[in-house]
KOLSEVO-763999 format. One line per field, with one value per residue (C-alpha): x, y, z; residue number from 1; residue in one letter. Coordinates in steps of 0.25 Angstrom, whole numbers, plus 2048, in hexadecimal, padded with zeros to 3 digits. Each point is the difference from the previous one (the first is absolute). Layout:
N
X: [X | ...]
Y: [Y | ...]
Z: [Z | ...]
nr: [NUM | ...]
rest: [A | ...]
//
This chain:
533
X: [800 | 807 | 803 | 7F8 | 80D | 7FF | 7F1 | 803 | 80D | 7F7 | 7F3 | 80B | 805 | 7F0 | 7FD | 80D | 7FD | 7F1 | 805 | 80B | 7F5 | 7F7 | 80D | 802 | 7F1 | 802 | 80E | 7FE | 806 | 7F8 | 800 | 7F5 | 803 | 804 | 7F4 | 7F7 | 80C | 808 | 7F8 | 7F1 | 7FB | 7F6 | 7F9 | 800 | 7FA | 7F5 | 7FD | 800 | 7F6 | 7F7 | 800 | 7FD | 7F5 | 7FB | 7FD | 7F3 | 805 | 7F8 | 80C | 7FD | 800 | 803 | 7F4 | 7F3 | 7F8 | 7F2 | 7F3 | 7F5 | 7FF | 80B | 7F6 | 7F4 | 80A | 7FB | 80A | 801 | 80A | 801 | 80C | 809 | 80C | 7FB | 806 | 80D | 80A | 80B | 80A | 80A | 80A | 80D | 807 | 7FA | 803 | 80A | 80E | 803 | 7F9 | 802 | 811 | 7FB | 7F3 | 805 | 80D | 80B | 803 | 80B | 80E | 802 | 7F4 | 807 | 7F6 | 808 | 803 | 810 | 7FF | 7F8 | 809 | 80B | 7F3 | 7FC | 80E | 7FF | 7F3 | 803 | 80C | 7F9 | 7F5 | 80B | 807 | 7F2 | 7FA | 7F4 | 802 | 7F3 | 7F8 | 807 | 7FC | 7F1 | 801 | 803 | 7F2 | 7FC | 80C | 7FC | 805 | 7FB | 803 | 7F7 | 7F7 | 7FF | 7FB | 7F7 | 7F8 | 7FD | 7F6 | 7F9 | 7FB | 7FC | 80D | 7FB | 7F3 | 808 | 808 | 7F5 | 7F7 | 7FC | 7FD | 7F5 | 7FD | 7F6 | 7F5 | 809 | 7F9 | 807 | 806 | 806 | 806 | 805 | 809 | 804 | 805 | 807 | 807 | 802 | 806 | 809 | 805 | 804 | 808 | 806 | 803 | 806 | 80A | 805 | 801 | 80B | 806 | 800 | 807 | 809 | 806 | 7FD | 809 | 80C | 800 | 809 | 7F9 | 80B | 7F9 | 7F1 | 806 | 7FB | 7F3 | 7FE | 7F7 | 7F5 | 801 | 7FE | 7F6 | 7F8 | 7FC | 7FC | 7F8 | 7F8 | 7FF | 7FD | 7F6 | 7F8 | 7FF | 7FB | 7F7 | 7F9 | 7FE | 7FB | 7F5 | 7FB | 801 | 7F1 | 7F8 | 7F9 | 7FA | 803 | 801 | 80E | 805 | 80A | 804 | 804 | 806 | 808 | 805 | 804 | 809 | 806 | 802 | 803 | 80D | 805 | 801 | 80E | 808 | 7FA | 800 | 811 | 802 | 7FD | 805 | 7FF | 7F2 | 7FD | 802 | 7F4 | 7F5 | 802 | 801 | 7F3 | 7F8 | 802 | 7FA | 7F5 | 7FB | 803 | 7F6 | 7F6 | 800 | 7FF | 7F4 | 7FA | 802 | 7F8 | 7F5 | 800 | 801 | 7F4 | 7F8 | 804 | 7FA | 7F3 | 7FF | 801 | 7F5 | 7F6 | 806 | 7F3 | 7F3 | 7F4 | 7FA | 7FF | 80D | 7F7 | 7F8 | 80A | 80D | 7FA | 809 | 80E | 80B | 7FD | 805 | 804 | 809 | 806 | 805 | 803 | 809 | 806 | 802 | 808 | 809 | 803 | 805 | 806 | 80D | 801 | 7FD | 80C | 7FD | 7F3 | 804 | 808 | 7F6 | 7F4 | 809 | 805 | 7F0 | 7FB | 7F5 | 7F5 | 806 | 7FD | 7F3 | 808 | 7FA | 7FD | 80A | 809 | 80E | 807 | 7FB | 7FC | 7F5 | 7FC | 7FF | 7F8 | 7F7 | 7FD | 7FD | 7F7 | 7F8 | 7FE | 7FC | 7F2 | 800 | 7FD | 7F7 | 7F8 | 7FD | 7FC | 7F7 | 7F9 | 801 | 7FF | 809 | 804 | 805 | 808 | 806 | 804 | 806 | 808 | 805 | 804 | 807 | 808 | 804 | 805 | 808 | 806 | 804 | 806 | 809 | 805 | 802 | 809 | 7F8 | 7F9 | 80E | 7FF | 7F2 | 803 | 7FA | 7F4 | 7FC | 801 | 7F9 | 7F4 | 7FE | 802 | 7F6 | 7F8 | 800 | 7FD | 7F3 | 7FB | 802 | 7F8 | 7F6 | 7FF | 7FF | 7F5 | 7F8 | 801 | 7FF | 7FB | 7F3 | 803 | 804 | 7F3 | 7F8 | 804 | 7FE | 7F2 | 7FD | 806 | 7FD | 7F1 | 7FB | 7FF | 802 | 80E | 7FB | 7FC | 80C | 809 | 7F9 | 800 | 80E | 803 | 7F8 | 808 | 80D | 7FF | 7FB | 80C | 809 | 7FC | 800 | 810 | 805 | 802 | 804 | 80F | 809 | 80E | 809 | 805 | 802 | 7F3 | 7F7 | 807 | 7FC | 7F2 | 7FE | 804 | 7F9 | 7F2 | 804 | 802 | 7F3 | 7F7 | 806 | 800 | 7F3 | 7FA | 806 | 7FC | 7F3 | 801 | 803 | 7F6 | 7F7 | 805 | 7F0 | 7FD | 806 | 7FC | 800 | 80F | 806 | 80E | 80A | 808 | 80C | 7F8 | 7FB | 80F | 805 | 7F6 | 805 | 80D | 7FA | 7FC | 807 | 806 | 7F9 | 800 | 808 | 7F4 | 7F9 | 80C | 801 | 7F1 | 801]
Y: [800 | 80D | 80A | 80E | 807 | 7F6 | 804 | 80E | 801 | 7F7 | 80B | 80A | 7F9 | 7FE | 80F | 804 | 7F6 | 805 | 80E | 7FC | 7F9 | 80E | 807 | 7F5 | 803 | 80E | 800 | 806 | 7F5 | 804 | 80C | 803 | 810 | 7FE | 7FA | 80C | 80B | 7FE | 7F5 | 805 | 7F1 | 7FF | 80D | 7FC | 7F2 | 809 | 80A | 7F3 | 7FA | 80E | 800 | 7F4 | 7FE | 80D | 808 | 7F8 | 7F5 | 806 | 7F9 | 7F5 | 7F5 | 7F1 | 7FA | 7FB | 80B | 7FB | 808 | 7FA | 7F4 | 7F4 | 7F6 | 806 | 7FE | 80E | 80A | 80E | 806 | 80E | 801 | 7F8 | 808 | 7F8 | 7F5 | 803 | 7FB | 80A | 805 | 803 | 7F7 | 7FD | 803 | 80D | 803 | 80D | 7FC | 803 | 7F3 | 7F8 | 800 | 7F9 | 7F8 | 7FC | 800 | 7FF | 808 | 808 | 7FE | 80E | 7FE | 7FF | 7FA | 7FE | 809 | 7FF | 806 | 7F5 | 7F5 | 802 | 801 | 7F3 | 7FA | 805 | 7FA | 7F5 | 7FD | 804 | 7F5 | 7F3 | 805 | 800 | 7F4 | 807 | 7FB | 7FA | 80C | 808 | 7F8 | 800 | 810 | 7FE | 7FE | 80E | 808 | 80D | 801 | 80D | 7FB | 7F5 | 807 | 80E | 7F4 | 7FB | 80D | 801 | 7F6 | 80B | 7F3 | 804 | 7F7 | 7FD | 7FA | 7F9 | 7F8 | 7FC | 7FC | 7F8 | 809 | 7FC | 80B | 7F8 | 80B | 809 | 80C | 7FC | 811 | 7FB | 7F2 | 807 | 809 | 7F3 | 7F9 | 80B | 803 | 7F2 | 7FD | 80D | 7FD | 7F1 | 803 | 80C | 7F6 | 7F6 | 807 | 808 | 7F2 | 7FD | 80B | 802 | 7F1 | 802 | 80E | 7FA | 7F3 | 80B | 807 | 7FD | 7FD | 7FB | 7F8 | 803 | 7F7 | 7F4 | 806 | 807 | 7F6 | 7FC | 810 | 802 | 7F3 | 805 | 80C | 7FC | 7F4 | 80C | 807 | 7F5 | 7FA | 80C | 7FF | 7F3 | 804 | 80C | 7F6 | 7F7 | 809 | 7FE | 7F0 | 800 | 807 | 7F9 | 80C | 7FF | 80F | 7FF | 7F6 | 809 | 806 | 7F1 | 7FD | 80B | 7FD | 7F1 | 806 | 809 | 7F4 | 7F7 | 80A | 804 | 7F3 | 7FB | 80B | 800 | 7F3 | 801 | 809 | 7F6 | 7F4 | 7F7 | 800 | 80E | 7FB | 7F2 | 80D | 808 | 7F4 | 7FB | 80C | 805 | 7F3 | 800 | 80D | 800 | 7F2 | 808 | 80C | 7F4 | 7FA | 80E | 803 | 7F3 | 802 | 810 | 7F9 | 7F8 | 80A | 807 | 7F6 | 7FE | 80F | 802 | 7F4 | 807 | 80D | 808 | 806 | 7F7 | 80C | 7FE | 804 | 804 | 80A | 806 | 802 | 7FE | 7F8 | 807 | 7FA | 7F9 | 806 | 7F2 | 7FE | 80A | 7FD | 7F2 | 805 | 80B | 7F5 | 7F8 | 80C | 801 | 7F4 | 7FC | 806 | 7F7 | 7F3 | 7FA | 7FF | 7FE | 7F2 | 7FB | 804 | 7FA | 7F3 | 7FE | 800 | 7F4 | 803 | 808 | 7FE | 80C | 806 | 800 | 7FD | 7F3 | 7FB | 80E | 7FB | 80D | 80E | 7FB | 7F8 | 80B | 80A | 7F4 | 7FE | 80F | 802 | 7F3 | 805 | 80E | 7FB | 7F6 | 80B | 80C | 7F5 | 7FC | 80F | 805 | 7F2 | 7FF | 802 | 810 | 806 | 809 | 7F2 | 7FD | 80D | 802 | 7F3 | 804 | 80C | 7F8 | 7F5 | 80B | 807 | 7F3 | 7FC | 80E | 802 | 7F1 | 804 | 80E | 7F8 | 7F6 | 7F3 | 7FF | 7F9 | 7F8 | 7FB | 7FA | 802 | 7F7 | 808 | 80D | 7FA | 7F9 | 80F | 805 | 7F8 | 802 | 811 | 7FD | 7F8 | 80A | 80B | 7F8 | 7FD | 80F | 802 | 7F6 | 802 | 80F | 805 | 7F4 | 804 | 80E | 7FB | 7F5 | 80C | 802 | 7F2 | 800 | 807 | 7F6 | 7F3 | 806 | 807 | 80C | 80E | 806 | 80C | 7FB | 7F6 | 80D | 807 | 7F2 | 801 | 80E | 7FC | 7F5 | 807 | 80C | 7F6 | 7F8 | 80E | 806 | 7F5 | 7FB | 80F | 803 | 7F0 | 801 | 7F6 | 806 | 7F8 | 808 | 7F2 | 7FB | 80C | 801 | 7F2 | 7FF | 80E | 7F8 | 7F5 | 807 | 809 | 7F4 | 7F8 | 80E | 80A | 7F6 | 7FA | 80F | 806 | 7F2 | 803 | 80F | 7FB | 7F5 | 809 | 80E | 807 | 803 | 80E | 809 | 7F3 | 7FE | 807 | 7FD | 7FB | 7F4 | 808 | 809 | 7F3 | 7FA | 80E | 7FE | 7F3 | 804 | 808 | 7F2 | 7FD | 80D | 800 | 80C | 806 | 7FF | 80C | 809 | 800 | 801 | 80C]
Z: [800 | 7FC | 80A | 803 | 7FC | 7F2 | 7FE | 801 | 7F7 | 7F5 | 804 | 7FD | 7F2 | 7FB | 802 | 7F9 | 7F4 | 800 | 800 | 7F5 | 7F6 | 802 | 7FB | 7F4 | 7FC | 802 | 7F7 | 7F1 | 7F9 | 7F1 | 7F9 | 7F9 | 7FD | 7F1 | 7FD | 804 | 7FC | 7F2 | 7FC | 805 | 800 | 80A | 7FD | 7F0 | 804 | 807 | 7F4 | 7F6 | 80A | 800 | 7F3 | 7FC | 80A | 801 | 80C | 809 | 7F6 | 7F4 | 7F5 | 7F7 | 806 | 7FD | 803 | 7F9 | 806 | 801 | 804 | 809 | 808 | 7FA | 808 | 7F7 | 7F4 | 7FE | 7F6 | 7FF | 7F6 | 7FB | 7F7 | 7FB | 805 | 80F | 7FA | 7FC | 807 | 805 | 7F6 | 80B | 801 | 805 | 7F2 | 800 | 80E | 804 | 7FE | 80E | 803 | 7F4 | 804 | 80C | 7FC | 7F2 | 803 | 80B | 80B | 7FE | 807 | 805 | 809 | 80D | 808 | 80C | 80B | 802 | 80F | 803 | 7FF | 80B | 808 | 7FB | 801 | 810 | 801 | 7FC | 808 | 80B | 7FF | 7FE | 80A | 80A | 7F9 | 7FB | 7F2 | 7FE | 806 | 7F6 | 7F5 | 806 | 800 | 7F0 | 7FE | 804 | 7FB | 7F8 | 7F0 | 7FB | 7F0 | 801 | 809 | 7F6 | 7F7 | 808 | 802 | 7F3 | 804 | 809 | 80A | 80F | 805 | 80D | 7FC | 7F4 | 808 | 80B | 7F6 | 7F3 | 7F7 | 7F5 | 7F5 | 7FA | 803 | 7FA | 7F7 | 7F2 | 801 | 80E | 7FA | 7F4 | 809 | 809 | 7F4 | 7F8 | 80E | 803 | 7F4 | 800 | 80E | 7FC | 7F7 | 804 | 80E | 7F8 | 7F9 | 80C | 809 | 7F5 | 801 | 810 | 800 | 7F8 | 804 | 810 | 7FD | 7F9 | 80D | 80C | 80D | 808 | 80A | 7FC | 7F1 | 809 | 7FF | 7F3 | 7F9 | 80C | 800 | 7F2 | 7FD | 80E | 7F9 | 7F2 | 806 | 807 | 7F5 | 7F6 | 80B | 800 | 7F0 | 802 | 80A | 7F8 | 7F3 | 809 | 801 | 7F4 | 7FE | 807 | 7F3 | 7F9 | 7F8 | 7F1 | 801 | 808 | 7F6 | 7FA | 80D | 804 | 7F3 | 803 | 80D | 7FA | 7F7 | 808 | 80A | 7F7 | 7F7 | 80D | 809 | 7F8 | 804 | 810 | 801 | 7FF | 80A | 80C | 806 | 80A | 808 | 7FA | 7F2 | 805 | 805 | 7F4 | 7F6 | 807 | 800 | 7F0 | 7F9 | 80C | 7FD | 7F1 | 801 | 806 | 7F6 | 7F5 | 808 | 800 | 7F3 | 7FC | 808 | 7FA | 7F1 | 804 | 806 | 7F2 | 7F8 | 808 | 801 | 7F1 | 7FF | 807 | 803 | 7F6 | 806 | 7FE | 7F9 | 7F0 | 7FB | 7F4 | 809 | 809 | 7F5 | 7F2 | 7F6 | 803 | 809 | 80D | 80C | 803 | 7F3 | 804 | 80D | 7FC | 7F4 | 80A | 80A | 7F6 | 7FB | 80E | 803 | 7F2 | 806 | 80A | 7F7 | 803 | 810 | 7FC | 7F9 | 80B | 80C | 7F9 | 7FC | 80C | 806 | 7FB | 7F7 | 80A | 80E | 80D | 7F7 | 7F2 | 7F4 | 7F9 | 7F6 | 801 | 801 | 7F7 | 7FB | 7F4 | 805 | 80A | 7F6 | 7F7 | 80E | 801 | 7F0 | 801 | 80D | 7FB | 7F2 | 807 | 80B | 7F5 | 7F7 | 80B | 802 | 7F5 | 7FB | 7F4 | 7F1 | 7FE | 7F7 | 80B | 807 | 7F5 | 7FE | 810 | 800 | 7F2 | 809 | 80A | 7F8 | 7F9 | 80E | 803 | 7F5 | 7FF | 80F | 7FF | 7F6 | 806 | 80C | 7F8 | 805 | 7F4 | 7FB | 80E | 7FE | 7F1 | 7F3 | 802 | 80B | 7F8 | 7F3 | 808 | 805 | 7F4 | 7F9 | 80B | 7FE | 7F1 | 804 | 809 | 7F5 | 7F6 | 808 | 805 | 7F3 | 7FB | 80B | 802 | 7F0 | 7F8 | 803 | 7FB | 7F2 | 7FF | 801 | 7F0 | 7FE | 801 | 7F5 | 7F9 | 806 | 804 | 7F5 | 808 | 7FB | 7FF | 807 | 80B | 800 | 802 | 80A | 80A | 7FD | 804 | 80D | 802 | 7FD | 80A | 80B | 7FF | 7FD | 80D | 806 | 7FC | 7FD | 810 | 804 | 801 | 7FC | 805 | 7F8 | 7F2 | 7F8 | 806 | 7FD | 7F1 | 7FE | 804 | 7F9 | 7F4 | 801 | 803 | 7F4 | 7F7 | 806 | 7FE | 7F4 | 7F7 | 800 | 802 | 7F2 | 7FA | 804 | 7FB | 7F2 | 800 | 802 | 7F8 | 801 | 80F | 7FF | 80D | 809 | 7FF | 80C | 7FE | 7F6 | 802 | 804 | 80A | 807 | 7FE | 808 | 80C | 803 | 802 | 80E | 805 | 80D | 804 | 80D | 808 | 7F5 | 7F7 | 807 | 7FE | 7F3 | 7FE | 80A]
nr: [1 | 2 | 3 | 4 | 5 | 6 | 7 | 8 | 9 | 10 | 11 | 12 | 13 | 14 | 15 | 16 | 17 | 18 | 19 | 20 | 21 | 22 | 23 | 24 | 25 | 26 | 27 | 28 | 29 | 30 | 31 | 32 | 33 | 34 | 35 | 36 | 37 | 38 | 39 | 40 | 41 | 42 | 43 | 44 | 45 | 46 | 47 | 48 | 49 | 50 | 51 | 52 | 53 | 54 | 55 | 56 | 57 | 58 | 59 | 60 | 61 | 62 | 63 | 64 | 65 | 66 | 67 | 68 | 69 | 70 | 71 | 72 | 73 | 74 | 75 | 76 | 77 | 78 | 79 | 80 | 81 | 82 | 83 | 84 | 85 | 86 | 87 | 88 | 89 | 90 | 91 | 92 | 93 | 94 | 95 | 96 | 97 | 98 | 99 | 100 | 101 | 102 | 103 | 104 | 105 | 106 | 107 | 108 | 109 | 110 | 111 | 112 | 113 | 114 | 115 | 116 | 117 | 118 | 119 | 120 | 121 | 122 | 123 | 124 | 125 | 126 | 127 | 128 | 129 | 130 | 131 | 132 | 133 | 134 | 135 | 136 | 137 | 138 | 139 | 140 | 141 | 142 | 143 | 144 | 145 | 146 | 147 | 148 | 149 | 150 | 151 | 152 | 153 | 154 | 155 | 156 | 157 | 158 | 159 | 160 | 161 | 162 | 163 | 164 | 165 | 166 | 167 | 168 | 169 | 170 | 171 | 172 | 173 | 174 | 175 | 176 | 177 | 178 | 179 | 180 | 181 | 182 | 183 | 184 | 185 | 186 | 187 | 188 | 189 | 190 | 191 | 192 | 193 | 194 | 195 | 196 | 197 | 198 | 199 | 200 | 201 | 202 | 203 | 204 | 205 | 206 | 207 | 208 | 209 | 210 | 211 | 212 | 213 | 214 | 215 | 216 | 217 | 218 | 219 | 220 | 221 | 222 | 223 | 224 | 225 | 226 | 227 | 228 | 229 | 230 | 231 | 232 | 233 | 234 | 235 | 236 | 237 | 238 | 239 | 240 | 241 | 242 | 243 | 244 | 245 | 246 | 247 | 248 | 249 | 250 | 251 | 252 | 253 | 254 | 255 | 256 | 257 | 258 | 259 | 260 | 261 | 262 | 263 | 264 | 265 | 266 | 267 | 268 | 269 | 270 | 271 | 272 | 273 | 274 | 275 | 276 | 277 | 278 | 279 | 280 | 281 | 282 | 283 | 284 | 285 | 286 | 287 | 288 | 289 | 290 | 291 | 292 | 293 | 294 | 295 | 296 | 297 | 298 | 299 | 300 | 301 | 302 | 303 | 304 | 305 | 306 | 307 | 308 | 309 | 310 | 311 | 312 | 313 | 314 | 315 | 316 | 317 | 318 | 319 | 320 | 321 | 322 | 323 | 324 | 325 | 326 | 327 | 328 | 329 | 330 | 331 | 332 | 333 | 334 | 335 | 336 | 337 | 338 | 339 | 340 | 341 | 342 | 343 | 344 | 345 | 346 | 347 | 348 | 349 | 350 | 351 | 352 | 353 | 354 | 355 | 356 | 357 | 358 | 359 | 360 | 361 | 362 | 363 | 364 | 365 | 366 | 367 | 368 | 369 | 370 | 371 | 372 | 373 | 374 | 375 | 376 | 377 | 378 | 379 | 380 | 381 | 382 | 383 | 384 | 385 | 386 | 387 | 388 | 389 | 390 | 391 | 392 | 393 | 394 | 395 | 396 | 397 | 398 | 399 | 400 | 401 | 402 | 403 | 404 | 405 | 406 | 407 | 408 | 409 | 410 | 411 | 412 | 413 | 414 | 415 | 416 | 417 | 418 | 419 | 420 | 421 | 422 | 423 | 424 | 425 | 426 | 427 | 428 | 429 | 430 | 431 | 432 | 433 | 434 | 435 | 436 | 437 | 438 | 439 | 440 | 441 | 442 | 443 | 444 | 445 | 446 | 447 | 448 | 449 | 450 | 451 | 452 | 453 | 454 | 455 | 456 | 457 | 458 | 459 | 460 | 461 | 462 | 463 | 464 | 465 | 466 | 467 | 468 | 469 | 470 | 471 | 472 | 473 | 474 | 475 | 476 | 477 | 478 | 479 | 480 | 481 | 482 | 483 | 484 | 485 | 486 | 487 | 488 | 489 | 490 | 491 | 492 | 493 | 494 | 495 | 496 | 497 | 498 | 499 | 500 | 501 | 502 | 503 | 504 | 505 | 506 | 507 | 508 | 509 | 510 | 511 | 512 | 513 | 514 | 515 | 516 | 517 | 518 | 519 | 520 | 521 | 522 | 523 | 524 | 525 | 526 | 527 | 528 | 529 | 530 | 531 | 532 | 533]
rest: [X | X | X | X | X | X | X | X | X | X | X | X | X | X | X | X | X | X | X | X | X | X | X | X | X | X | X | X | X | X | X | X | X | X | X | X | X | X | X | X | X | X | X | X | X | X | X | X | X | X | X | X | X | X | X | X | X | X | X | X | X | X | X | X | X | X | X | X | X | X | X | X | X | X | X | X | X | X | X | X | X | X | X | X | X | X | X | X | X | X | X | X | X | X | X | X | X | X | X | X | X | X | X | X | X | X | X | X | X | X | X | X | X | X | X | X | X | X | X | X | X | X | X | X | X | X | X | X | X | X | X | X | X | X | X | X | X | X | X | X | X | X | X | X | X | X | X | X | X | X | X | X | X | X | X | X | X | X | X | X | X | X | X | X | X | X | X | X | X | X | X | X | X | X | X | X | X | X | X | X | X | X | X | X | X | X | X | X | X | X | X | X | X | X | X | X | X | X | X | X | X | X | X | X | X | X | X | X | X | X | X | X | X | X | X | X | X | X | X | X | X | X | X | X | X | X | X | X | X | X | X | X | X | X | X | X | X | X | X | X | X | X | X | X | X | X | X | X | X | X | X | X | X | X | X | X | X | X | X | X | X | X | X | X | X | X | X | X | X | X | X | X | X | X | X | X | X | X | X | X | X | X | X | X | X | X | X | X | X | X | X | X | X | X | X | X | X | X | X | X | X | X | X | X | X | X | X | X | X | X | X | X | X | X | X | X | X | X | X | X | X | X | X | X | X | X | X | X | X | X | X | X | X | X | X | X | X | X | X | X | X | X | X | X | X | X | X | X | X | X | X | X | X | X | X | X | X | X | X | X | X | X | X | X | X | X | X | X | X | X | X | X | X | X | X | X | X | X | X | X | X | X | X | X | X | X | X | X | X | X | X | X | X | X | X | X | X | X | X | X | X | X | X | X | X | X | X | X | X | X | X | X | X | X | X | X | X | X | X | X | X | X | X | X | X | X | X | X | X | X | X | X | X | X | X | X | X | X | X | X | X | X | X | X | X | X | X | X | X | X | X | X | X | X | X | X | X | X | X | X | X | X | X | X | X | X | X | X | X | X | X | X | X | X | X | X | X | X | X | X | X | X | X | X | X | X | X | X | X | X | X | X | X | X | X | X | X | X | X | X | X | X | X | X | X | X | X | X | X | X | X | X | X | X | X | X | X | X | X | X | X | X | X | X | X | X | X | X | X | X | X | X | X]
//
């Protein structure tokens, strides 16, 4: 039993080696000043981030912004600008960032305090000579590094709470996610690259005694920071919401690029955490990102009011189409990922789709479902029908190829869609003005009067005018092709009947070439009215 005198004097060393680790954790072993004076880094990683997101986050965002309920299947979108993705990009980033993020970190970034390494040298000896070697290493855990933590603010996270709790942004508003991601994304890598460098220059440094301790020093510090990486994507592995897809992917990627050169920088039982951790949490965004991709497809299946598309949009482009085709562009860039998450999955496992095992057959999945979802809509025979499902066949196959997954989904693909646009058009057609024409027909086949031929036609022609000058049809290619095809159906037989029948003078309204120029107004929509106007 040791003595009171022993007690005292080890009482004594514990207060003095309690007091030293507070003055280790109070040492300025990291520099950070460069990065905020001749290189401006942090305060350019927060003008890009407000500019990109936009004050009260108001930026184009990378979502698949939806309106109304997503369990009503309800959508609600205004322009086609909402589903662009965001045009900034790293690429296009200020070069103050893009040296770091795109690049390496320079070599005349000193990030290392030189006063503070005889301190650490003093410190060190100190502790082998009391024995408090494995306190000291204990006191690694919670020692401050101002690069990684100037880093690490661009996050903007309430760090107290962060670390006492798991956080889940899977309530997110999309404008807050958007942020997260874009900061998330920016901080990893930012991270990443200084670790290398903060190794490399701490392992050219000398320590004296502290070089015993240098890498549980180092490895202490980026396992912190790299731990509350993990933690934040973490938060995100819960979604199951299709809208976050892209933020997810995004976080995988990320992940996924930067873990080969993190993984280096550890060894021993740090190196088994951190080697452990990466894969688990890049499986769970893979999990979430198949549940998202199925919630995708379902919600494209069904995602359309139950009101007539007929009644509530007319024959023009389908809200729905349009989110769908958005949706695709969107994730096109990530393709790659895409193919080996959804691979990897099995087929439909955690709420993913049936039979999707790459983009491709997502992409075929989503086109297949909007395609029964808008024909079951809009039921029937009507020429209208026809013509709103020759719209959205044509918005399809043209956002497909500007996407480049037309390529992806093979030429059969393309020329069943084709043919199918083509049917739709001659049907349109048929059912729309082939009454028109058999109007004239009936003074042949009937025996009636030519007169009375002509003025049933003329009837029949401004009813079908009217009722096709203010439908739009979007597409140029589209709209030149059924003009023509109308054309050729109607003109023809109209100044064939005009010479048949040379005698009926003042009932003649218009020439062949006047009816041949009012055709040419058909489908311009809204447009229609202004030129009238």
């Amino acid at each position: 039993m040791a003595s009171p005198a022993r007690r005292r004097m080890d009482g004594a060393l514990g207060v003095a080696m309690s007091r030293l680790m507070d003055e280790f954790l109070l040492l300025r072993v990291w520099d950070a000043s460069q990065l905020e004076g001749r290189h401006g880094l942090h305060a350019a990683a927060e003008r890009l981030l407000s500019v990109s997101i936009g004050p009260g986050g108001s930026g184009v965002c990378l979502a698949f912004p939806t309106g109304g309920s997503t369990s009503t299947g309800e959508l609600s979108v205004n322009t086609t600008g909402e589903l662009r993705a965001s045009s900034t990009s790293l690429s296009s980033w200020p070069d103050v960032l893009g040296v770091f993020v795109d690049g390496e970190f320079s070599e005349d970034l000193d990030l290392i305090c030189p006063a503070s390494l005889p301190v650490l040298h003093e410190i060190a000896l100190r502790v082998i000579r009391a024995g408090y070697t494995n306190e000291l290493l204990q006191t690694f855990a919670k020692a401050p590094c101002d690069v990684v933590d100037r880093f690490l603010s661009i996050l903007q996270l309430d760090w107290p709470f962060f670390a006492a709790n798991r956080v889940d942004f899977e309530d997110a508003e999309w404008w807050t996610a958007d942020d997260m991601v874009k900061r998330w994304t920016l901080a990893t890598k930012l991270v990443g690259k200084a670790l290398v460098v903060m190794q490399r220059q701490l392992q050219a440094q000398k320590c004296g005694a502290f070089d015993s301790f240098k890498d549980d020093y180092f490895m202490a510090i980026a396992k912190q920071a790299i731990l509350v990486l993990l933690k934040f994507a973490d938060g995100f592995t819960s979604t199951r919401s299709p809208e976050k897809l892209i933020y997810v992917l995004e976080l995988y990627e990320t992940l996924s690029n930067s873990a080969p050169s993190l993984l280096p920088l550890f060894t021993g039982h740090h190196a088994e955490l951190i080697s452990r951790q990466v894969p688990l949490v890049l499986a769970k965004l893979a999990r979430a990102s198949r549940a998202a991709a199925g919630g995708l497809v379902a919600m494209i299946r069904t995602g359309c009011s139950q009101q007539a598309a007929s009644e509530a949009l007319g024959v023009g482009v389908h809200p729905l189409a349009r989110h769908a085709m958005a949706c695709v562009e969107l994730l096109a860039p990530h393709r790659s990922t895409m193919d080996l998450i959804l691979a990897n999955g099995g087929g439909a496992p955690d709420g993913g789709a049936e039979g999707v095992t790459s983009f491709g057959s997502l992409v075929s999945e989503l086109v297949a479902g909007l395609e029964r979802n808008l024909e079951e809509k809009y039921a029937g025979g009507s020429p209208w029908r026809h013509l709103f499902l020759a719209n959205n066949v044509g918005f399809v196959l043209s956002r497909a190829a500007d996407a480049g997954v037309a390529s992806l989904l093979g030429d059969e693909w393309v020329a069943r869609r084709r043919s199918r646009l083509e049917q739709h058009a001659v049907c349109y057609v048929r059912a729309s003005w082939g009454p028109v024409v058999a109007c004239l027909e009936t003074a042949a086949v009937g025996g009636g009067k030519p007169a009375r031929a002509l003025a049933k036609f003329n009837a029949a022609f401004e009813k079908a005018h009217a009722g096709n000058v203010c439908s739009e049809v979007p597409d140029p290619a589209l709209r030149a092709a059924l003009r023509k095809a109308v054309s050729e159906m109607v003109v023809p037989a109209y100044s064939a009947f005009l010479q048949k029948h040379p005698r009926l003078g003042k009932s003649v309204r218009c020439t062949a070439d006047d009816l041949a120029e009012s055709l040419s107004e058909l489908f311009e929509g809204d447009a229609s009215d202004v030129k009238k106007s």
